[in-house]
Each structure stands twice: as structure tokens, then as C-alpha cells.
PAFITOR-303711 format. One record per residue: x, y, z of N, C-alpha, C, O in turn. Coordinates in steps of 0.1 Angstrom, whole numbers, plus 5000, padded with zeros to 4 digits. Example, Ala and Ser with C-alpha at 12.3 -4.5 7.8 and 13.67 -1.06 7.14 Angstrom:
513249435078512349555078513249675078514249675085/512849785071513749895071512950005079513450115080/
//
This chain:
776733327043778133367043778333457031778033417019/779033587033779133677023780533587014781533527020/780333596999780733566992782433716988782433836991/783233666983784533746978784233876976784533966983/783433886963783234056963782034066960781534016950/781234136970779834166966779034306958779334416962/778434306951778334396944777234376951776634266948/776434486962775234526969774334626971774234706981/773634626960771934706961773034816952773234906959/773534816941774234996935773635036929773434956919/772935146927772235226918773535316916774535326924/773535386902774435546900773835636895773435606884/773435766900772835876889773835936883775035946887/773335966875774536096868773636236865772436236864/774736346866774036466865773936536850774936556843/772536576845772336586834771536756836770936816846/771736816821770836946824769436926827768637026828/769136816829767536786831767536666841766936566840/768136686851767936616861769136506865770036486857/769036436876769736306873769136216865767936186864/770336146858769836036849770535886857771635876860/769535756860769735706866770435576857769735506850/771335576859772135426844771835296854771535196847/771835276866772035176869771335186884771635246894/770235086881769335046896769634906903769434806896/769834906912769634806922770434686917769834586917/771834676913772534626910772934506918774134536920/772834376925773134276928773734166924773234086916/775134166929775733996921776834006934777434096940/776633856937778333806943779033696936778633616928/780133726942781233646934782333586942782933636951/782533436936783233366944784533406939784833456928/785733366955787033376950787533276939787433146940/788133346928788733256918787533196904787733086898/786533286902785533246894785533396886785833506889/785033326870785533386859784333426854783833356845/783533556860782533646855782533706841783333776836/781533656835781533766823780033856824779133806830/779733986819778734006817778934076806779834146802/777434026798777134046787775634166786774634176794/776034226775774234306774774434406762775534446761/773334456754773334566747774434676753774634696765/775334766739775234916739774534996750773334986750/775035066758774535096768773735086783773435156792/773834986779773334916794773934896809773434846818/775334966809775434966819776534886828776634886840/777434796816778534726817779834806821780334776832/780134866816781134966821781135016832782035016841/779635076833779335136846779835056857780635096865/779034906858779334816869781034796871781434806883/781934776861783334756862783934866862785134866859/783334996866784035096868783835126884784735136892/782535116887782535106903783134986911784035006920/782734876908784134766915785534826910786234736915/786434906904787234916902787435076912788535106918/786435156911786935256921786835366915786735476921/786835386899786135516892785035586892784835696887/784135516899782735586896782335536914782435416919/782035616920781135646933779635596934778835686930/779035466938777735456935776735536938777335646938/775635566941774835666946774135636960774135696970/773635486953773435426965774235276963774735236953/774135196976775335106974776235096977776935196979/776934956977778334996970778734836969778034726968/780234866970780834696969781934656978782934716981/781434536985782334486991783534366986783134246982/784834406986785734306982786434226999786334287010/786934126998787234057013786534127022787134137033/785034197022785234247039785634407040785734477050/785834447028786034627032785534637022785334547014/785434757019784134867007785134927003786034987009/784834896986785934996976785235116980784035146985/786335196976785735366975786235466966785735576963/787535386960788435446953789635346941790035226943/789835396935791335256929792235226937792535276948/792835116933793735056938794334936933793634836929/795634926934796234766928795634646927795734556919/794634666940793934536947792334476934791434386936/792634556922791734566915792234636900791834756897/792934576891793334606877792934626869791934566865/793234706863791734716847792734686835793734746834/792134576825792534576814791434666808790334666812/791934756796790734786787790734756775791734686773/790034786767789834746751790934796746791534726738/791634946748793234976739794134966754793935006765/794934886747796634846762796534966764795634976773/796935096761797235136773798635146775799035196786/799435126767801435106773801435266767800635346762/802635256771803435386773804435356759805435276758/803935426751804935406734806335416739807035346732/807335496751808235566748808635446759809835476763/808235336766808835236770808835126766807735096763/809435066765810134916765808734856769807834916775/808634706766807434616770807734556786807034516795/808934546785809434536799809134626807808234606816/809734726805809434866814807934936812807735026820/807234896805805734886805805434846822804834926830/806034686824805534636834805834676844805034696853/806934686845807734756851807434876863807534896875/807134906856806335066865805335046870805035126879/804434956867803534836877803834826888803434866899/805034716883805434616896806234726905806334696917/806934856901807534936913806335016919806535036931/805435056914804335136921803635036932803235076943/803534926930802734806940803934766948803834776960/804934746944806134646951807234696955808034626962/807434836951809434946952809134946971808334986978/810134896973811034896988810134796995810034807008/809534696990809134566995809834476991810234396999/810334446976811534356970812434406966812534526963/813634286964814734356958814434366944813534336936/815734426944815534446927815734336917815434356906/816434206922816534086916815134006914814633946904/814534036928813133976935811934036922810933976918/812234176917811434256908811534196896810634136891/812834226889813134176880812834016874812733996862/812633936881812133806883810733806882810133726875/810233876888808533876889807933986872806833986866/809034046869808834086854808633986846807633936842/809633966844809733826838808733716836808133676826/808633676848807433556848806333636844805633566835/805733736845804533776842804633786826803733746819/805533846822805833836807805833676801805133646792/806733586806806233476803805033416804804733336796/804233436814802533396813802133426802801433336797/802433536796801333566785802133596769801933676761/803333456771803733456762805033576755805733556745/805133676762805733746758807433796758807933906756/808033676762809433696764809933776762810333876768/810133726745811233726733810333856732811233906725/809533936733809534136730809634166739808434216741/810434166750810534226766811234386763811034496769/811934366753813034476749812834546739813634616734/811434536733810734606720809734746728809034756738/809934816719808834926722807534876715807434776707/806334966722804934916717805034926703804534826698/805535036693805535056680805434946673804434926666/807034836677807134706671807434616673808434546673/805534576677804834486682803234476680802534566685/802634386674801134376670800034416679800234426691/799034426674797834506685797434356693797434386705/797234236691797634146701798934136714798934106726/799734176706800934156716800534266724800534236736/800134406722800434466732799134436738799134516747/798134366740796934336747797934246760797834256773/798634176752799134056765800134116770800734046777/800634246769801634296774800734436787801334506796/799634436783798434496794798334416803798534446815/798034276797797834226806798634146818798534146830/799434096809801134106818800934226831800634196842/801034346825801234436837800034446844800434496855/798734426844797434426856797734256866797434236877/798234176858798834046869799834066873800133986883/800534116870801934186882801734246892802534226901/800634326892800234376907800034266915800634286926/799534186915798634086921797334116921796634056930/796534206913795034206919794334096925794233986918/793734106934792634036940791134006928790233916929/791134116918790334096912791134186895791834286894/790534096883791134196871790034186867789334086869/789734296861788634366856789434346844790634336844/788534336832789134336819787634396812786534356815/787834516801786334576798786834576781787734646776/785934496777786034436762787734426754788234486745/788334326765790034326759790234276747791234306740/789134196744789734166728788934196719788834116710/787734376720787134386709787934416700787634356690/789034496697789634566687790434476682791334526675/790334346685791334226676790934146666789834116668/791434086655791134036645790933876651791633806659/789833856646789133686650789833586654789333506662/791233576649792433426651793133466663793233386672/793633606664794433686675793633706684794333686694/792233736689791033696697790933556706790833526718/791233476691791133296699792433286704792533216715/793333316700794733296706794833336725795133266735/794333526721794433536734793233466743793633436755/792033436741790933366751791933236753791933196765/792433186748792833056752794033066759794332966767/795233206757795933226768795033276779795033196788/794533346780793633366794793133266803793133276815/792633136793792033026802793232986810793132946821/794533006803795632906808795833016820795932956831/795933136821796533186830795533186844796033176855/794033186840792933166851793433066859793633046871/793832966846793532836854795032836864795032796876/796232876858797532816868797132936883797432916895/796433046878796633116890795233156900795233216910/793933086892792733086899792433236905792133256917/792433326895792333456897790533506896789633426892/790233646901788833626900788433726886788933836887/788233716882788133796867786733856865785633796867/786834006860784933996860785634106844786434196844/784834016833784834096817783734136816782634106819/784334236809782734316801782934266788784134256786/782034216776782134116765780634176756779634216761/780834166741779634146736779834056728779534086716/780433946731780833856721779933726729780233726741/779033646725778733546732779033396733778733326743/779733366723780633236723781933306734781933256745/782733396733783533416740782933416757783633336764/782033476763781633436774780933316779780833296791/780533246769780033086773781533026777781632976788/782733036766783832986764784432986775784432886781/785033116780786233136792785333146804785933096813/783833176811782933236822782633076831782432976826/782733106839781833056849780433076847779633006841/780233216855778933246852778633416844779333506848/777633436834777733506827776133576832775033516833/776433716835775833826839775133886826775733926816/773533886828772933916812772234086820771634086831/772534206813772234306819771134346808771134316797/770134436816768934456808769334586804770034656811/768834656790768934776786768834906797768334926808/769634986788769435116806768335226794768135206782/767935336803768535366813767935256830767335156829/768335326842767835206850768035086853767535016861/769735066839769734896839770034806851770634866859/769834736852769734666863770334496859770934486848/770134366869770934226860769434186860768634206869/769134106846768134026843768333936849767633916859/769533846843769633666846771333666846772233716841/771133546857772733506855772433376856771533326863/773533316846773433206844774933116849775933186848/775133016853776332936859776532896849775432866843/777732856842778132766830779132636836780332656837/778632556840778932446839779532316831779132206831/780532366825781332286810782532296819783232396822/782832146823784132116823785732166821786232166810/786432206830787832276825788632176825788132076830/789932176820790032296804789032266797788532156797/788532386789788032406779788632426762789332536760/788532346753788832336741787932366729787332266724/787932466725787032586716786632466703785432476700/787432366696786832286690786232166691785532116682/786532136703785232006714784232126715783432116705/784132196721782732246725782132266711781032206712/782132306703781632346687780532236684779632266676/780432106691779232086689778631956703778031846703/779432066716778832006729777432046729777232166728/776631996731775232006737774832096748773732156749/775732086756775932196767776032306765775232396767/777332316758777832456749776932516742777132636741/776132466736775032516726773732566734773132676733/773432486742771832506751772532676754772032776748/773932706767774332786769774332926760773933036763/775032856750775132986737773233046735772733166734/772632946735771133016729770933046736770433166734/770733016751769933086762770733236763770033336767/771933256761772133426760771633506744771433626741/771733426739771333476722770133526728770133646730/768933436731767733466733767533566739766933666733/768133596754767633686761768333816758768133926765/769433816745769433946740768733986732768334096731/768233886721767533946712766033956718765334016711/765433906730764733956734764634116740763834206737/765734096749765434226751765934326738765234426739/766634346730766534436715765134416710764834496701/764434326713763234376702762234426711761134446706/762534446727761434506735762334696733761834806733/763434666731763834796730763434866721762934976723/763434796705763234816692761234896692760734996687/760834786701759234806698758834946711757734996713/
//
């Protein structure tokens, strides 16, 4: 039985003055509805690449991906991207950030009460009430991450793509938002696939964590299922036995592959 979204057989070339250059061979993974993918791997390998084709930016060469039963080919609501900078619109309101979300997916489907409401709660998910009426200016580089993210779960995606959302944040503002995320996975059992180079952070929030081998050619080495109990609590796991086996077995097979790169 085909699984929620399949990512099947994708290679991509890209065109270079010396030929095509092939970033990604024979790409395989599926994914259950409501399961919190991370993939992890070296600078270059090819992370991007994969969450830009399930998302509809990049055209595989060969391949492609199947979400419910039909083949992306292009963007769409049905698939969100957070990225590493929000992304808001400085000259709107954090409200009206969302806002223009939820009317591009939802205008002449709900009322305007029906809208207004669905702002809201999405702003409350991720904490953000009390700055609904602030411009991005003034408001912290966390807040406006949860204010991205607010607006990619307003659509409803079927799937949120998130591509390294909390590199550019300071260590405490990082743990804050992973542990809003868990809460939000969990009330709304959303299917999530992150791009990460942080490896506590993908043991932490993932189901199963996608290890990609160096490109060019990259392709998935290993995927591993993380099996740790939900909820998860970042200071219980700190010296779960589980938690730990998990954290080394990706340590290893990066620094393996960096020193086959290296040599």
C-alpha cells in the first residue's frame, strides 16, 4: 500500500557550462500521514534540493512525487514552506502577515468572521496573540519565525516543509520554538518533512530521520525510525539511553561520511 507522500526514484540535473550536473540520484523515501521527517546531511548534499521538489520549485528529471494519489508538478497551499528567514512582509501587521495566506487559500470560501477566527487561532498556536497588531520591525527574530509559521498552518497544508527554521536563532529561542512545534505536531498530527543540521534537534522533534550522503549524485544513505515516546521532554531525554544510541548513530554516519569526503 502506497504510503501519504512518496518521494519515487528522483534524480535532478542541473545545467552547467560543462554539462549536466547531477545533485541528486535515485531518491526514495515514503512517508506516513502525520509523521515528523527530519533529514539531516553535509553542506551540499542535497536537502534543499529534495524539499524544493516535494514542494513544487524544482521539476525532477527523472521521477517525481506522489502526495494522496496525484503527482506534484508545481506549488501549491497543499504544501507550505517555512524557511530559515520568515519571510513577512515588513509593511504588514503580524496579523495581516497571515492574513494574506488565509485569503489566497480561503477568500469566497468563508466569511469574514469564519477568517478572522481562523487568524487568530493560528496566531494563538504559536503563541503569538498579544503581537497580532505589531509590525515585523517590533518583534524578535524568534517571534517572527512563529509568525511564518502561523501563516504556512493557516493554509492547511497537507504537508509543511520547514528548511532549516531555526538556524538563524540563538540556542534558548531555538529550544523554545522545537518545543512549540512538538505541541503543535502533536494537537494537529500534521506531516512535517525539515531540513536540519542540528542533530539533537532531529533525534528531539523526528519520527524518522533521513541521513543524505554527500553530492554531487546525493542520494539517502540510511533512515532511521526514532522511537522515543511522545511528548517528548528535552531534559528527560539528556540522559535516555535511547536518546543517546539515536544521537550517535547520526553523529557517526556524518562524520563518516566527512572523512570519506575529506580523504
Amino acid at each position: 500500500m502506497d504510503k501519504y507522500l512518496n518521494i519515487d526514484h528522483v534524480s535532478i540535473d542541473f545545467p552547467t557550462p560543462n554539462g549536466p550536473f547531477r545533485a541528486l540520484d535515485n531518491v526514495n523515501l515514503k512517508i506516513d500521514k502525520g509523521e515528523f521527517v527530519s533529514i539531516i546531511g553535509h553542506s551540499g548534499c542535497g536537502k534543499s534540493t529534495v524539499m524544493n521538489i516535494v514542494g513544487g520549485l524544482y521539476q525532477a528529471t527523472e521521477g517525481g512525487v506522489i502526495l494522496e494519489g496525484r503527482e506534484v508538478n508545481d506549488p501549491g497551499p497543499d504544501r507550505a514552506i517555512v524557511f530559515q528567514n520568515h519571510s513577512l512582509f515588513p509593511w504588514l501587521t503580524c496579523y495581516q502577515n497571515v492574513e494574506l495566506a488565509v485569503k489566497s487559500v480561503f477568500g469566497g470560501k468563508r466569511s469574514k468572521q469564519e477568517m478572522k477566527d481562523w487568524i487568530e487561532h493560528n496566531l494563538s498556536l504559536v503563541h503569538m496573540s498579544h503581537a497580532m497588531h505589531k509590525l515585523p520591525s517590533e518583534i524578535s527574530g524568534g517571534m517572527k519565525q512563529r509568525i511564518g509559521i502561523a501563516r504556512a498552518l493557516s493554509m492547511e497544508p497537507k504537508v509543511l516543509l520547514m528548511d532549516e527554521p531555526f538556524g538563524a536563532l540563538d540556542a534558548l529561542t531555538r529550544a523554545h520554538l522545537q518545543d512549540s512545534l512538538m505541541e503543535i505536531q502533536a494537537e494537529l498530527n500534521n506531516t512535517v518533512i525539515m531540513i536540519t543540521h542540528d542533530v539533537d534537534e532531529a533525534v528531539l522533534l523526528s519520527d524518522k530521520i533521513v541521513m543524505m550522503t554527500n553530492g554531487p549524485a546525493a542520494s539517502i544513505g540510511e533512515v532511521m525510525d526514532v522511537k522515543l515516546p511522545r511528548p517528548r521532554k528535552r531534559l528527560e531525554l539528556a540522559d535516555n539511553g535511547d536518546y543517546n544510541h539515536y544521537r550517535s548513530e547520526v553523529i557517526h554516519f556524518l562524520h563518516a561520511r566527512h572523512a570519506r569526503k575529506v580523504a
